[in-house]
DOVO-222823 format. One record per residue (C-alpha): residue in three letters; residue number from 1; x, y, z. Coordinates in steps of 0.001 Angstrom, whole numbers, plus 500000, padded with zeros to 6 digits. Example, Ala and Ser with C-alpha at 12.3 -4.5 7.8 and 13.67 -1.06 7.14 Angstrom:
BEGIN
   code   pos        u        v        w
    ALA     1   512300   495500   507800
    SER     2   513670   498940   507140
//
This chain:
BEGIN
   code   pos        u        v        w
    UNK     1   310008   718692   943651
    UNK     2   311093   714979   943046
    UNK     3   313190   713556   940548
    UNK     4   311541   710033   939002
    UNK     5   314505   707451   936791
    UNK     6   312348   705612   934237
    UNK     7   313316   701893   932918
    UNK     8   314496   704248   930217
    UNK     9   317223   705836   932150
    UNK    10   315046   709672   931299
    UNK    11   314058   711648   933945
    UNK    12   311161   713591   935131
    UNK    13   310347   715947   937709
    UNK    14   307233   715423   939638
    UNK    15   305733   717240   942356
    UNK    16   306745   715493   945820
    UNK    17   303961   713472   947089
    UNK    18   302433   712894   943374
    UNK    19   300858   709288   943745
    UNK    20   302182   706357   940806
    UNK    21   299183   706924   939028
    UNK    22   299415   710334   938563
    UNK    23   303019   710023   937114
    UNK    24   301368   707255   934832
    UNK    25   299111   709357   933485
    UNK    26   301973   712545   933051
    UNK    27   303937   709795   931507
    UNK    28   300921   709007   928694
    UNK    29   297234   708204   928786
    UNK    30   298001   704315   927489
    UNK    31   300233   703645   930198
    UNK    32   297543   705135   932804
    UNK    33   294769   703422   931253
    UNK    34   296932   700020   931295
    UNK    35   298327   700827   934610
    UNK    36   297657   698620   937973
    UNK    37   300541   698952   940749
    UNK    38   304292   700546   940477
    UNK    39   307516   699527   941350
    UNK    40   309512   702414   943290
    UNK    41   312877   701979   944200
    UNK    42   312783   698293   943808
    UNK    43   309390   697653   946358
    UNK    44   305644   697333   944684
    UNK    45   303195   699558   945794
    UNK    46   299697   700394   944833
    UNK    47   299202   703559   942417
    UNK    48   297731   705531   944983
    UNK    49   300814   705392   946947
    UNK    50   302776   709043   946944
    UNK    51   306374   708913   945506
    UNK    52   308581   711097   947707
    UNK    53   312047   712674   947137
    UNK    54   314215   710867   944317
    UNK    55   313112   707292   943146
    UNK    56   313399   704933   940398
    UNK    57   309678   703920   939064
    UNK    58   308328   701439   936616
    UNK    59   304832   701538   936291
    UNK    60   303399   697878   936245
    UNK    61   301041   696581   933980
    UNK    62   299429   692823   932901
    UNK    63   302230   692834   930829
    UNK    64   304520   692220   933367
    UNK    65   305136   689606   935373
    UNK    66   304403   691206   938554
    UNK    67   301055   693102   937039
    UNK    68   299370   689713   936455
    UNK    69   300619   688323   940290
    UNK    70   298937   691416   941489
    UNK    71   296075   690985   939727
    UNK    72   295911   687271   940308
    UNK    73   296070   688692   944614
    UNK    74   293276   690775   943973
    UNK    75   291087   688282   942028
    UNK    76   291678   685876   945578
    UNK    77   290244   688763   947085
    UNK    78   287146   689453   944704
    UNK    79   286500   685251   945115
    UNK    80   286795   686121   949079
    UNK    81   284237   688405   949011
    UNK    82   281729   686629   946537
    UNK    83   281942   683330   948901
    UNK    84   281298   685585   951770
    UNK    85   278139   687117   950226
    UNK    86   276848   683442   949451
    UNK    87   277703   682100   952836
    UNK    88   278127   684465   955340
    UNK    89   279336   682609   958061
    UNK    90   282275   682089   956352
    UNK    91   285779   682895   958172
    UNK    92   288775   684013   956166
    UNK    93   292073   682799   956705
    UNK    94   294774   683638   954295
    UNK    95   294997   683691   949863
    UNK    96   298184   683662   948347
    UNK    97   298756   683728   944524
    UNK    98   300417   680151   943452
    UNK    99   301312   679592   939522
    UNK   100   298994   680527   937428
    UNK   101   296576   681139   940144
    UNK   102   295481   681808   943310
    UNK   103   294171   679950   946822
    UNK   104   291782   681135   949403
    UNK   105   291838   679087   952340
    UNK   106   288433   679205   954646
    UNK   107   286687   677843   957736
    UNK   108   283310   677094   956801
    UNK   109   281266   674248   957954
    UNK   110   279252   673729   954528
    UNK   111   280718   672464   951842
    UNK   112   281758   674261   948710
    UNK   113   281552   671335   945471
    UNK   114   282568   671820   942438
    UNK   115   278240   672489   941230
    UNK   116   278867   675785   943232
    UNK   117   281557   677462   941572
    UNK   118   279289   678792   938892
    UNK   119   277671   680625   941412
    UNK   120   280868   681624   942605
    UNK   121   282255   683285   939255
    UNK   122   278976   684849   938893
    UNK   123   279208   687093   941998
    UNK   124   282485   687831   941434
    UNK   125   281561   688902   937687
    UNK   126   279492   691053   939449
    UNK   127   282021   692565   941849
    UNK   128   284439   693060   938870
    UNK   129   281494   695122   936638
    UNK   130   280627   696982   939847
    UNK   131   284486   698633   939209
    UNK   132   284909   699149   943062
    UNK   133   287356   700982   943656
    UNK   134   289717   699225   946147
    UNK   135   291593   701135   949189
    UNK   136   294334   700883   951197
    UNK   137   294127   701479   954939
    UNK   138   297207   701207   957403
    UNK   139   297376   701177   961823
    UNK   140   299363   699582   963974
    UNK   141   300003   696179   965462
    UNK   142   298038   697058   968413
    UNK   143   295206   698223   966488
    UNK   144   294827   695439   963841
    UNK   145   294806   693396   966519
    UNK   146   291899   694973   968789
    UNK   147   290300   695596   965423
    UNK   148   290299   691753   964409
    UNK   149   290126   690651   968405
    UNK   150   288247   686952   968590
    UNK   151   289497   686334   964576
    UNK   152   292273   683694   965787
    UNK   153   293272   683500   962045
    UNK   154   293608   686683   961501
    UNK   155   294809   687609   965143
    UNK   156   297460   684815   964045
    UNK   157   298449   686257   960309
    UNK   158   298752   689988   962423
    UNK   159   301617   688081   965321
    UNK   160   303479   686677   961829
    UNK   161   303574   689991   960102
    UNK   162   307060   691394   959462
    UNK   163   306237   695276   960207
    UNK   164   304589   696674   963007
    UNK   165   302631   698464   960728
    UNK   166   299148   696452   959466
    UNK   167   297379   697225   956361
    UNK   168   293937   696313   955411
    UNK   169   292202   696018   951562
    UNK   170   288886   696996   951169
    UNK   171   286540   696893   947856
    UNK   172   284594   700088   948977
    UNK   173   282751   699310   951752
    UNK   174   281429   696118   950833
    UNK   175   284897   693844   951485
    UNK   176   287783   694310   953954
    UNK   177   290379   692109   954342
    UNK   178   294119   692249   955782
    UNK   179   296569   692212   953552
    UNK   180   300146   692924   952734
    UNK   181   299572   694363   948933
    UNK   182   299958   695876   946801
    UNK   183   296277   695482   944843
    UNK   184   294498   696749   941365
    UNK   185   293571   700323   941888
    UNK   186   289726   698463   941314
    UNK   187   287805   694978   940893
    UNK   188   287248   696530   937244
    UNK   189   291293   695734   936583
    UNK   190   290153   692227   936803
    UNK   191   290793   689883   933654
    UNK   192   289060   687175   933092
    UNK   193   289168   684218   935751
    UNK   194   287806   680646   936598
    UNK   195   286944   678635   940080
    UNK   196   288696   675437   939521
    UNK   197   288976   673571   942338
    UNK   198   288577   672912   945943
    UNK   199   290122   670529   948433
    UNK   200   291399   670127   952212
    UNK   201   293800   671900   953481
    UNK   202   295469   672179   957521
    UNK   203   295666   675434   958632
    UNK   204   299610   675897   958900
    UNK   205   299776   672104   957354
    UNK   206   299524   671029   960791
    UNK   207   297179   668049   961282
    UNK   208   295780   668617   964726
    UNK   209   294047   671722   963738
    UNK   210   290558   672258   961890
    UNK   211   290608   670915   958303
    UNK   212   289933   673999   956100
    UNK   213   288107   674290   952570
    UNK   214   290998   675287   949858
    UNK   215   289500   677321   947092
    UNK   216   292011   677083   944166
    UNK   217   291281   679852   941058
    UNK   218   293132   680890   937668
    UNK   219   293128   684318   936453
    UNK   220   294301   685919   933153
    UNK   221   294086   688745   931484
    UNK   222   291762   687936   928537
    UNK   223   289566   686260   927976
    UNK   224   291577   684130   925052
    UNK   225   294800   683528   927728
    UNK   226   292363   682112   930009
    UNK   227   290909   679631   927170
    UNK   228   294388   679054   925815
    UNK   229   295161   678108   929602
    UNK   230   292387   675612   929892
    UNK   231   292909   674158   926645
    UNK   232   296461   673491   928014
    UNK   233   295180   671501   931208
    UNK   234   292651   669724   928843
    UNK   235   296451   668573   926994
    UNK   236   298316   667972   930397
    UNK   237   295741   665434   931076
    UNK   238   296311   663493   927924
    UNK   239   299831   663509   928770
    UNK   240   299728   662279   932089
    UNK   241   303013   660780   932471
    UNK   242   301374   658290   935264
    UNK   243   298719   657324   932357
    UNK   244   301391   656898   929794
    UNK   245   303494   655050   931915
    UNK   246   301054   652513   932582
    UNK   247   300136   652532   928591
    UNK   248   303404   652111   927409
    UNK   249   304731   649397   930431
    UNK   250   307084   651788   931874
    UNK   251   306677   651751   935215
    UNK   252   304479   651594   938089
    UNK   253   303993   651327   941714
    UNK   254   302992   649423   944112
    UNK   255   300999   649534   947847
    UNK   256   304069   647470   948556
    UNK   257   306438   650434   948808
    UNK   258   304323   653685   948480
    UNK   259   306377   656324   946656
    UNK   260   308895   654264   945157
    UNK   261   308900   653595   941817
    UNK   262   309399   650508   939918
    UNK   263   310968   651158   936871
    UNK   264   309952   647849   933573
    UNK   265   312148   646545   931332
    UNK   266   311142   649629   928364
    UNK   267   311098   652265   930964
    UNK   268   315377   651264   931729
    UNK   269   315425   651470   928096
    UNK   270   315098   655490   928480
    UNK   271   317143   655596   931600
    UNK   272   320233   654178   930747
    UNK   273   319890   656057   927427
    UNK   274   319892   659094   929270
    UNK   275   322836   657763   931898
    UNK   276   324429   657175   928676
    UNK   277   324482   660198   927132
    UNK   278   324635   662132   930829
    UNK   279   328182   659894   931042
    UNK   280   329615   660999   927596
    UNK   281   328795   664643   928477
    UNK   282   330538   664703   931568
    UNK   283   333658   662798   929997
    UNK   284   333721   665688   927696
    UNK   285   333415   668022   930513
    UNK   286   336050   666630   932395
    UNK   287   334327   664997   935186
    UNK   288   335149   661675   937184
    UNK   289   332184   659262   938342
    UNK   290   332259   657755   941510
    UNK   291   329390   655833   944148
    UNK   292   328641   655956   947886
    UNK   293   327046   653913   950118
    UNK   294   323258   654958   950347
    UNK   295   323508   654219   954251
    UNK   296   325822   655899   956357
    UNK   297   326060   656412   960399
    UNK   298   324353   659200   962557
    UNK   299   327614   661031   963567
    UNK   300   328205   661625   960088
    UNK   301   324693   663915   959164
    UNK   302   325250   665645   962572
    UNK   303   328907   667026   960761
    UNK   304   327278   667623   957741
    UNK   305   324054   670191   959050
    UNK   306   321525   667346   957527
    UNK   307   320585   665959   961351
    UNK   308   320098   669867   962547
    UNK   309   318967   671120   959251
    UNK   310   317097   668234   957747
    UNK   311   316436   665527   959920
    UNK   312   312664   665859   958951
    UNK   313   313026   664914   955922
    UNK   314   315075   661442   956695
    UNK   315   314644   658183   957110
    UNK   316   316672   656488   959989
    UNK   317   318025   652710   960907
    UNK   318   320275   651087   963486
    UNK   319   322243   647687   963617
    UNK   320   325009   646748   965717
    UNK   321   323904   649620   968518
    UNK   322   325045   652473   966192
    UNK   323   322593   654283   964406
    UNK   324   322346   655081   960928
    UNK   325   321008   657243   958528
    UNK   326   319492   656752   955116
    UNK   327   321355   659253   952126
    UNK   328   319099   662089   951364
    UNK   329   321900   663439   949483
    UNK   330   325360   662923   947825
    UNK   331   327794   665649   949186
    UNK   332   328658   664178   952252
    UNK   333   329843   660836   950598
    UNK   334   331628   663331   948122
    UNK   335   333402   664628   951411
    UNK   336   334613   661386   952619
    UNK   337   336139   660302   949538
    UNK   338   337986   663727   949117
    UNK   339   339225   663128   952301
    UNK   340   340713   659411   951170
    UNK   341   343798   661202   950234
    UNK   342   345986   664638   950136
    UNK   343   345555   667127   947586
    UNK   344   347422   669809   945701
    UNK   345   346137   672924   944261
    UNK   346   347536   671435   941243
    UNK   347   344688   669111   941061
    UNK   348   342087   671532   940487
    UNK   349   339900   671782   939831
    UNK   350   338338   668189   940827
    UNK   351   335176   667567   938934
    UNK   352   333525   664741   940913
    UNK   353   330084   663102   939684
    UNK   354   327664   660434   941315
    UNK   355   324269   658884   939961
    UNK   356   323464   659020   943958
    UNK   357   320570   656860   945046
    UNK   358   318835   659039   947365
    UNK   359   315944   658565   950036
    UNK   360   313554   661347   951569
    UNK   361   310492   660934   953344
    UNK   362   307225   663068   951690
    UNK   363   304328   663048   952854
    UNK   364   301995   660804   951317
    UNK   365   299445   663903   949787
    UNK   366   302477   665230   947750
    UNK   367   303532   661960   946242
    UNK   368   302768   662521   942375
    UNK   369   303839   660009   939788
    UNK   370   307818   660225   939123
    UNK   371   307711   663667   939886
    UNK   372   307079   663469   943825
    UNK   373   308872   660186   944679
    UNK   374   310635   659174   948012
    UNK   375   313436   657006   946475
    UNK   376   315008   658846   943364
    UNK   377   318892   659278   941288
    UNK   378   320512   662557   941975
    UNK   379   322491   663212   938776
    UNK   380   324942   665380   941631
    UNK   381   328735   666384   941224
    UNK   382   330811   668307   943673
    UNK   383   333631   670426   942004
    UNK   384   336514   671143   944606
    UNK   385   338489   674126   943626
    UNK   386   340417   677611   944704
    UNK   387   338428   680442   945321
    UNK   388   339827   682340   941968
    UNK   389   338412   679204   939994
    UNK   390   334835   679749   941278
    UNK   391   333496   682168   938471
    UNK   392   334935   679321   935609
    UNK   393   333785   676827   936999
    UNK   394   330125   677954   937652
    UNK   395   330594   679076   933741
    UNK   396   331537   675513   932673
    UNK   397   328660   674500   935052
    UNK   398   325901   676373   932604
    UNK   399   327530   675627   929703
    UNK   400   327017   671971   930619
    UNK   401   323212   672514   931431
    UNK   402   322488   674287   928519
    UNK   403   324013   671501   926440
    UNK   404   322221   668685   928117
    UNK   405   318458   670718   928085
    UNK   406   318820   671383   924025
    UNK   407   319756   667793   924010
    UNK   408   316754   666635   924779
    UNK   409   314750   669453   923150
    UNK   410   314075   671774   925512
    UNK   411   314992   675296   924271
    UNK   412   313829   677989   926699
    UNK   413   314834   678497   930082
    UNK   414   315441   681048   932429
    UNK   415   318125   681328   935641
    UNK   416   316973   682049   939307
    UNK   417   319402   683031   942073
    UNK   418   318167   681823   945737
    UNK   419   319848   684043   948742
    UNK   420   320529   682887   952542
    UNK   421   317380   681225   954110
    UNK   422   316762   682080   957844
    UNK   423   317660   678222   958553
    UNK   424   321369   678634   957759
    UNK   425   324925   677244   958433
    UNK   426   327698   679436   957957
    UNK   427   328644   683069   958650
    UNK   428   327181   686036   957448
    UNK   429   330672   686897   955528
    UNK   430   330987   683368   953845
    UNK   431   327295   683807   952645
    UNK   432   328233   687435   950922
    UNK   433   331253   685972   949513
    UNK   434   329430   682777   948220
    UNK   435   326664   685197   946460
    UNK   436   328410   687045   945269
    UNK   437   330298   685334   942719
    UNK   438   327445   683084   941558
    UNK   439   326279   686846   940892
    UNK   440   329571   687877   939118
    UNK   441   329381   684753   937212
    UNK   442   326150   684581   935485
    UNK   443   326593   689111   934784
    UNK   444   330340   687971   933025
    UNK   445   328200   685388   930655
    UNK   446   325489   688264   930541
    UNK   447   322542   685400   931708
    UNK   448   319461   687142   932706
    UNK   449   318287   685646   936132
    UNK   450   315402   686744   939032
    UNK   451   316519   686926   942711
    UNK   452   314642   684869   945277
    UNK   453   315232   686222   948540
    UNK   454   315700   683554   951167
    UNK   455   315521   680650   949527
    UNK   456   319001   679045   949243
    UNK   457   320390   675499   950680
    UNK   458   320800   675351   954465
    UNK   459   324469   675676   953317
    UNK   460   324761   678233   950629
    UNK   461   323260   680032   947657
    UNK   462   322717   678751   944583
    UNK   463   321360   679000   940852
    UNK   464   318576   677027   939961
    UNK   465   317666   676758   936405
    UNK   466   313771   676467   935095
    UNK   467   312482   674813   931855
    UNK   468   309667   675342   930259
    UNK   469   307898   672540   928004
    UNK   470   305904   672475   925091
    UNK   471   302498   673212   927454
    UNK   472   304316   676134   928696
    UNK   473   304741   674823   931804
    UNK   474   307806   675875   933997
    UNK   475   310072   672399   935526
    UNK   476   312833   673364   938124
    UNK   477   315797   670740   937196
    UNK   478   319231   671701   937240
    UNK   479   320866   673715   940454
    UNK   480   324174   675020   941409
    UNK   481   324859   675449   945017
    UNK   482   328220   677310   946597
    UNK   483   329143   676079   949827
    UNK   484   332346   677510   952059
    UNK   485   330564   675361   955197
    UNK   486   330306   672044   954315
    UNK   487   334610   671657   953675
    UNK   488   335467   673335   956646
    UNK   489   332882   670999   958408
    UNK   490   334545   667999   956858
    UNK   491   338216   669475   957864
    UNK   492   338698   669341   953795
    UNK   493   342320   670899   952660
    UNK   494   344829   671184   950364
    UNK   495   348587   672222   949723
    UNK   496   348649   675893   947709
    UNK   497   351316   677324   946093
    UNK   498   353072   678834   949190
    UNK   499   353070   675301   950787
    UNK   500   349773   676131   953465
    UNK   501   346922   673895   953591
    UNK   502   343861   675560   953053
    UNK   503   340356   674879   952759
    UNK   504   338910   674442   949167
    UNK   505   335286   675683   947736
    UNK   506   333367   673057   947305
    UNK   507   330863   673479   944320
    UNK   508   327367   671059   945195
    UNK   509   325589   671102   941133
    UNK   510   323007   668825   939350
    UNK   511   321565   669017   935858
    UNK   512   318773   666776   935266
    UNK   513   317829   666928   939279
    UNK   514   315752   663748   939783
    UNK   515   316447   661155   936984
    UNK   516   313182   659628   937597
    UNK   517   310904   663352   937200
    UNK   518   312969   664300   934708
    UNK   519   311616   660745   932618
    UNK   520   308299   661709   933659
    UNK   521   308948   665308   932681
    UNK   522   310189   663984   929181
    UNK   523   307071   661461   929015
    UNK   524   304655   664826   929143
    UNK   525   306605   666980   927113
    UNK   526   306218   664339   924005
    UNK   527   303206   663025   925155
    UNK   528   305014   659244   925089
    UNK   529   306273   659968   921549
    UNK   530   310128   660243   922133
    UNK   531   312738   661092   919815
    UNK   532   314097   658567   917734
    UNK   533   317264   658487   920157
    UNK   534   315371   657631   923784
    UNK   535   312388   655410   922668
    UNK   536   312049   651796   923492
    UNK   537   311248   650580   920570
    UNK   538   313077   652594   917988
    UNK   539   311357   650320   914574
    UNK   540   309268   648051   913973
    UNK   541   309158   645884   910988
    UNK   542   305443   644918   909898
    UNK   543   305568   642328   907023
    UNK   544   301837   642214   904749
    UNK   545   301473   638404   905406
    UNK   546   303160   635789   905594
    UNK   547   304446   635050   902419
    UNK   548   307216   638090   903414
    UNK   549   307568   636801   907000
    UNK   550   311053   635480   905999
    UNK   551   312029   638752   904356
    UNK   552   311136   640766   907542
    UNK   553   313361   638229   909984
    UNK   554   316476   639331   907549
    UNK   555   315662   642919   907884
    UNK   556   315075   642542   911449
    UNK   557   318286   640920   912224
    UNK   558   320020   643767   910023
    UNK   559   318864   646442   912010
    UNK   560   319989   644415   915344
    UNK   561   323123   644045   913921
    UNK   562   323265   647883   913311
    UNK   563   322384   647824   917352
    UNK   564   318791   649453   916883
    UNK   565   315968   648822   918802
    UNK   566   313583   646966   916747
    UNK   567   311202   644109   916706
    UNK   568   309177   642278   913900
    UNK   569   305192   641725   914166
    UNK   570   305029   638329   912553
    UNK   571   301236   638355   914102
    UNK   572   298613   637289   911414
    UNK   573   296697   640227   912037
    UNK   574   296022   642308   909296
    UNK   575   298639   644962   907901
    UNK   576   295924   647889   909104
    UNK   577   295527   646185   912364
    UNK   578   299667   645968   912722
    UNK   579   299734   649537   911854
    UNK   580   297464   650989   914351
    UNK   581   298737   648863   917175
    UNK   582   302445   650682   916618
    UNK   583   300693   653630   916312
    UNK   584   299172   653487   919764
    UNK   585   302315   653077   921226
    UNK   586   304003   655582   919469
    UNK   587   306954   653663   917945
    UNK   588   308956   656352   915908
    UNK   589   309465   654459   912934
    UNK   590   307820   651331   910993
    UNK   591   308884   649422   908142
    UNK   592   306590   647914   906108
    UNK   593   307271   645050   904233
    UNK   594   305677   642906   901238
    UNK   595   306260   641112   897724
    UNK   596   307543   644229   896476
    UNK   597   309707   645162   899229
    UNK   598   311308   641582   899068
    UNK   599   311825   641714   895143
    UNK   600   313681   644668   895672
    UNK   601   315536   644533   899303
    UNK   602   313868   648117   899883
    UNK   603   311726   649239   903063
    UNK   604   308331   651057   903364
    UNK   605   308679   653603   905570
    UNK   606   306036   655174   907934
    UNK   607   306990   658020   910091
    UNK   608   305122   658656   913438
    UNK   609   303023   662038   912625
    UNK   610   303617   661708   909293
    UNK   611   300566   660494   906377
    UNK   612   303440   660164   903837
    UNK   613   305634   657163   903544
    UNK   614   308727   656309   901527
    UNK   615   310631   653590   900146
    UNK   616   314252   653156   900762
    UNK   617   316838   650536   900409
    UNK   618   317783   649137   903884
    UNK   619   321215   650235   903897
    UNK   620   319718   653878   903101
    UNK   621   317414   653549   905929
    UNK   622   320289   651989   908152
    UNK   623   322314   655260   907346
    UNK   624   319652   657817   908004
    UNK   625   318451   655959   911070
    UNK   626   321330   656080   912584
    UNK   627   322361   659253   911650
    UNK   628   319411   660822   913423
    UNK   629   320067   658408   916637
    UNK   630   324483   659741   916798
    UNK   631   322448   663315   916591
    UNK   632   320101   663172   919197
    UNK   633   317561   664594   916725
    UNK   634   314390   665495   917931
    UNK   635   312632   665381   914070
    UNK   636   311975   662169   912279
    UNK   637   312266   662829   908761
    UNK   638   314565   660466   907065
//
């Protein structure tokens, strides 16, 4: 007999060997019926694996996160096996799940367009009402290898495998594939799912090898998720930041310097309103601001680990026979001026912020509007303090983010911890020690968080903290690194209490991330129609004609005096025609003004969204106004 440990914390006792779906269905028919893999002692499996000796099982449904990347895997598979039926000289070569989706890649020499994918979903359709049951077969390295002999993809996915033992999927016997797992018990588990795209792809990104065919597909598990899903890329597209920002004279760019983005007079508006409001934050927090030079010499990024660790990803100079590198980050500028002077542990913590211009080299198929840019504003700081002040100061650290995010009116998030990479500087000891108390620190505030294995700085773990916007789309912005390297690198120390220099922590955190994606993050989350506090143009005064043109320059220059951002349309258009022209680029608030108006020093108000208007007296309006700007509100209503 085994002993099972439920999420629950109640126990069972199972027969040893009894498979996860067999413990589903002793644990209730709903569960079993709703059932697709299992979790046992922390590892997924499929349901007909066998749970031995004493384990702790969840049993994993489309509820879960996990259910729907499972079933999102297996629908990769089903779309494998329908393009193989319609072109059978197709070769596989590898389909991961991606968000809110799935990839396969393929070698075929025909070319899959966009008037085949009907044909697609229509074999797979009838793969998924087929209800094929789908197995699980394992053998060794040795085996998979002579069994897939002359497959150099496959041959090649086999050599990169982590265990020596191979497993294979197969829908029946109609469809075998190699593949890690776990998968739906059948193709019948599968929801409902879409073809969407298709597009070149290298095989290992590398350009000297055959371009492949990438077939990109969304699955769900209903039918209504997967039309609310589309319905939200039919919205995305209307809020194209890169549309909006040519609509509303933002920005732009130019062929003259690809990936670098020129920011116009109205798009500055929103930065240094943000910079503005980033600065008073950080005053608050206790931070100091300083700059570094954007280009600094070689030697330098070889102390740092950037030349070993990142040297891709740069762009390099020389003058004067010394070479030179240009930033990609902050923290080693942050070093240097640390090391300007001596320091006591009386000093810290040191909370140390730069707006850092930074440079890194993309390729050109990634660049994407402001969010994929090669020339962008860190919003870093580097907090130097004693290894008892870590857990406080990571606190202070979400405090701070949290603030900012609801600031600008985003309200759910959620907290990822990234482990040691394989690429890594540092011992194995610093990198427990560093892990472990960004661990202790977000369990003493009680912050739920997901563990990403791997996937820390070259230099040291850190927290990296997702938003989600109104499309339900997930943003990765703020991050908090810990790094023991990077000081002792440097030769950074200071004088403790018993008179020893030692080596402080040195805490590498940013908020907004990239200050120009996080603009065009903010552009798509309104869809251009920014709160009252970040807009360009915060009023707009639209007199009837121009008997009131006068009237409208005096309540113009009031609300300039008041310092708000306002301009007066003393076009002789018609007042319909002024209207709809602020309207269409989504100024927040307009004041219409005529005889009456002028008689009695009032305002007509028009809110953006809003059919209803209202007439105030100008100081009235001043006072609301403003009150909403001090407030960062996100609503208009005066």
């Amino acid at each position: 007999m085994a002993k099972v440990t439920l999420p629950d914390g109640s126990i069972l006792e199972i027969s040893d060997g009894t498979t996860a779906q067999e413990l589903a269905e002793q644990i209730g028919a709903g569960l079993a019926r709703a059932a697709v893999a299992a979790e046992v002692n922390g590892q997924l499996v499929d349901l007909s694996a066998p749970i031995r000796s004493h384990a702790a099982v969840k049993i994993i449904t489309l509820k879960d996160d996990e259910g729907l990347q499972i079933m999102r895997h297996s629908c990769a598979h089903i779309m494998a096996e329908a393009i193989c039926t319609i072109w059978p000289d197709t070769k596989l070569v590898y389909g991961p799940t991606i968000e809110d989706g799935f990839y396969y890649d393929i070698d075929l020499d025909e070319p899959i367009r966009p008037d085949d994918f009907p044909r697609i979903e229509k074999k797979m359709r009838e793969i998924v009402k087929a209800d094929k049951p789908i197995f699980r077969k394992e053998m060794t390295r040795t085996a998979a290898r002579n069994k897939l002999a002359g497959d150099k993809y496959k041959v090649d996915n086999i050599n990169r495998a982590e265990s020596d033992t191979i497993s294979f999927y197969s829908h029946a016997d109609a469809f075998e594939d190699l593949c890690r797992g776990p998968h739906l018990p059948s193709t019948g588990k599968a929801g409902s799912f879409k073809v969407m795209s298709v597009a070149g792809a290298y095989w290992h990104g590398d350009p000297t090898q055959k371009m492949l065919q990438r077939v990109y597909g969304t699955a769900w598990p209903t039918k209504k998720d997967l039309d609310e899903y589309l319905s939200r890329l039919e919205e995305a597209k209307k809020r194209d930041h890169r549309v909006l920002g040519r609509q509303l004279d933002l920005f732009s760019f130019n062929e003259a310097g690809p990936g670098f983005a020129f920011i116009h007079a109205k798009g500055m508006i929103i930065w240094n309103a943000v910079v503005d409001f980033w600065r008073g934050i950080h005053n608050k927090y206790g931070y100091q601001e300083i700059r570094t030079p954007i280009i600094l010499n070689e030697e330098l990024w070889h102390k740092s680990g950037h030349w070993d660790n990142y040297k891709e990803n740069m762009y390099f100079t020389s003058f004067d026979d010394v070479s030179y590198a240009i930033k990609p980050m902050n923290c080693p500028g942050g070093c240097l001026v640390y090391k300007t002077r001596q320091h006591s542990y009386r000093q810290f913590p040191m909370r140390v912020a730069e707006l850092g211009l930074v440079h890194r080299h993309e390729a050109s198929g990634v660049m994407h509007g402001l969010f994929r840019v090669r020339q962008f504003t860190q919003d870093d700081a580097h907090i130097f303090c004693t290894p008892e002040q870590i857990e406080s100061e990571i606190i202070g650290v979400i405090d701070l983010t949290f603030e900012i995010y609801r600031a600008f009116g985003f309200e759910e998030f959620h907290i990822e911890l990234s482990t040691k990479p394989e690429k890594h500087i540092g011992s194995d000891e610093i990198w427990d020690t560093a892990t472990n108390a960004l661990t202790n620190a977000l369990q003493h505030r009680s912050i739920e968080y997901k563990i990403n294995e791997g996937d820390g700085a070259f230099y040291g773990p850190k927290i990296d903290f997702h938003i989600k916007d109104c499309l339900k789309r997930s943003w990765q912005l703020g991050t908090i690194q810990l790094d023991f390297s990077m000081p002792q690198r440097f030769g950074l120390v200071y004088t403790d209490k018993d008179n020893t220099e030692k080596t402080p922590v040195m805490i590498h955190r940013a908020v907004l991330g990239s200050f120009e994606r996080f603009i065009g993050i903010l552009i798509e989350h309104y869809a251009g129609n920014l709160p009252l506090w970040l807009s360009p143009e915060q009023v707009r005064i639209l007199p009837i004609s121009e008997k009131t043109n006068d009237y409208a320059k005096t309540v113009h220059q009031k609300l300039k005096d008041a310092q708000l951002r306002c301009t007066c349309d003393l076009t002789d258009e018609k007042i319909n025609v002024k209207i709809a022209r602020a309207y269409s680029e989504k100024l927040p608030l307009m004041l219409v003004v005529g005889p009456k108006e002028a008689q009695s020093h009032t305002v007509n108000v028009r809110i953006r969204g809003d059919k209803e208007t209202k007439t105030v007296e100008i100081n009235e309006f001043l006072g609301m106004a403003k009150s909403k700007i001090a407030d960062k509100k996100i609503d208009l209503a005066l």
